[in-house]
C-alpha positions in Angstrom: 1.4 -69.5 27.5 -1.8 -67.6 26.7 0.2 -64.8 24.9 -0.8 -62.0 22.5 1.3 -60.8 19.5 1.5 -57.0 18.8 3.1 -56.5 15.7 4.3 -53.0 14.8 5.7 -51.4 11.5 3.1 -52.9 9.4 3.2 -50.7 6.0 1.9 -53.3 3.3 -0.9 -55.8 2.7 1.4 -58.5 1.9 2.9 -57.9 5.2 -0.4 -57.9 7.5 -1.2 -61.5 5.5 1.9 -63.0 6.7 1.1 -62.1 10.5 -2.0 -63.6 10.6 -0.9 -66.5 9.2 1.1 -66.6 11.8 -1.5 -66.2 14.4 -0.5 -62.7 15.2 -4.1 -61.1 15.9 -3.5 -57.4 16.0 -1.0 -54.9 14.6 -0.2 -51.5 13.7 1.6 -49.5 11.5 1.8 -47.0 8.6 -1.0 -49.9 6.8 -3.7 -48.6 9.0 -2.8 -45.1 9.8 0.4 -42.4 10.0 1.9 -42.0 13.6 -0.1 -39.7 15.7 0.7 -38.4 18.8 -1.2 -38.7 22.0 -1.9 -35.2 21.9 -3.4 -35.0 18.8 -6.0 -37.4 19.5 -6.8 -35.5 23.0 -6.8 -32.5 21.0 -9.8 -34.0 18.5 -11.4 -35.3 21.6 -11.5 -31.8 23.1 -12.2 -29.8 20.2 -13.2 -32.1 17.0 -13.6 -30.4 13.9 -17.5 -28.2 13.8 -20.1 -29.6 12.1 -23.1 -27.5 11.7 -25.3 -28.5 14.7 -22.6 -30.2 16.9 -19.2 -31.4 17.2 -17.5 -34.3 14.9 -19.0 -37.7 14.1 -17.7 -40.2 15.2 -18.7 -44.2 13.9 -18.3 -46.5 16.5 -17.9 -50.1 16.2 -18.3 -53.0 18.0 -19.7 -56.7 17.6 -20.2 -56.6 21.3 -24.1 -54.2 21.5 -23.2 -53.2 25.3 -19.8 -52.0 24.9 -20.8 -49.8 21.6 -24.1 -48.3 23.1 -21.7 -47.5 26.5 -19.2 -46.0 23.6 -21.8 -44.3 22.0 -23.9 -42.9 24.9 -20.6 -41.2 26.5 -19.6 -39.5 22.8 -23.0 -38.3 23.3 -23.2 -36.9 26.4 -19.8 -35.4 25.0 -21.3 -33.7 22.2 -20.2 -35.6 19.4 -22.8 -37.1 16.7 -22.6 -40.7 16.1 -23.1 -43.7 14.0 -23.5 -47.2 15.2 -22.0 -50.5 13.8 -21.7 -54.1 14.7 -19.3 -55.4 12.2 -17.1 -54.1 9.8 -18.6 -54.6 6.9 -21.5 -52.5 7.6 -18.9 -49.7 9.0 -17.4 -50.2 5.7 -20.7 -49.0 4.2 -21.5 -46.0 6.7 -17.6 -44.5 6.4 -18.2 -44.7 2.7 -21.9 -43.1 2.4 -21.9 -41.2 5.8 -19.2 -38.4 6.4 -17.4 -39.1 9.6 -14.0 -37.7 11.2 -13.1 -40.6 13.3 -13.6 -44.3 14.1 -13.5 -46.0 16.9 -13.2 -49.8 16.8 -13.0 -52.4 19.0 -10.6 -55.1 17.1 -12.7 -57.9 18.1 -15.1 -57.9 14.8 -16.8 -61.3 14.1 -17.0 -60.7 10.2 -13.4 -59.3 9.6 -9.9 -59.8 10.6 -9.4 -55.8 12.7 -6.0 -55.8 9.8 -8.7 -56.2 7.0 -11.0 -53.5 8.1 -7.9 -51.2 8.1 -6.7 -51.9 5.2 -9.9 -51.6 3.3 -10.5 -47.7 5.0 -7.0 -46.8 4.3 -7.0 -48.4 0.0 -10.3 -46.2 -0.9 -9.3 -42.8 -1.1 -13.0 -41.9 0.1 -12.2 -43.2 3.7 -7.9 -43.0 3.6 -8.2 -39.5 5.2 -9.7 -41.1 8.5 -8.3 -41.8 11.8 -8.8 -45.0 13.7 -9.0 -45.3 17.1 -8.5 -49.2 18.5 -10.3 -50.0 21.7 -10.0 -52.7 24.4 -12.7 -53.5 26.1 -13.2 -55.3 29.9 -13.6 -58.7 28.0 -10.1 -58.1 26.6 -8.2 -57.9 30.4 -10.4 -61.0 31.4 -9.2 -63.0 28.8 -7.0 -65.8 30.0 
């Protein structure tokens, strides 16, 4: 049938495991990040907490180097500052060395299941605090 499975209410590792077993790809749920309403991620988008010298950082990643550089050049042109990565294990790195208020990820990662990533941000109480913002790209409403 060509389906996707969304799976929400994820809240423990054990439970993300099971999914992709399963073949479910993507989910969502307490796991990766508390309940935040649309509003509130306008509101960071509008005004992001000051930095000295601009507005928040934001780490952006994606496997895919045209969609992240499009990503990044319109945060940019925004205002915000921004770091760059093209899998999750070298976000992994910059979240935990770099200080940065949000992430925006595309859940298409070639070196980690998008359910890993999250759950290794939200386990080290270094990166817990952050919000993560899923993208879906133009390759992701062509896919059959």
């Amino acid at each position: 049938m060509g389906l996707r499975c969304v799976a929400e209410g994820v809240e423990r590792p054990e439970q993300a495991a099971e999914l992709r077993t399963a073949g479910c790809e993507m989910s969502q749920g307490y796991l990766f990040s508390k309940p935040i309403e649309a509003m509130q991620i306008e509101a960071f988008l509008i005004s992001p907490p000051q930095r000295q010298g601009g507005r928040g950082r934001v780490l952006v990643v994606d496997g895919d180097k045209d969609s992240r550089e499009g990503t990044v050049r319109k945060l940019r042109l925004a205002g915000f500052e921004t770091l760059e990565a093209g899998t999750g294990g070298m976000a992994l790195d910059l979240a935990r060395k770099d200080s940065v208020d949000l992430i925006v990820i595309d859940p298409h990662l070639s070196d980690m299941h998008p359910l890993e990533f999250g759950s290794e941000i939200k386990n080290d109480a270094a990166t817990a605090h952050l919000p993560m913002l899923a993208t879906a790209s133009l390759r992701d409403s062509l896919a059959p």
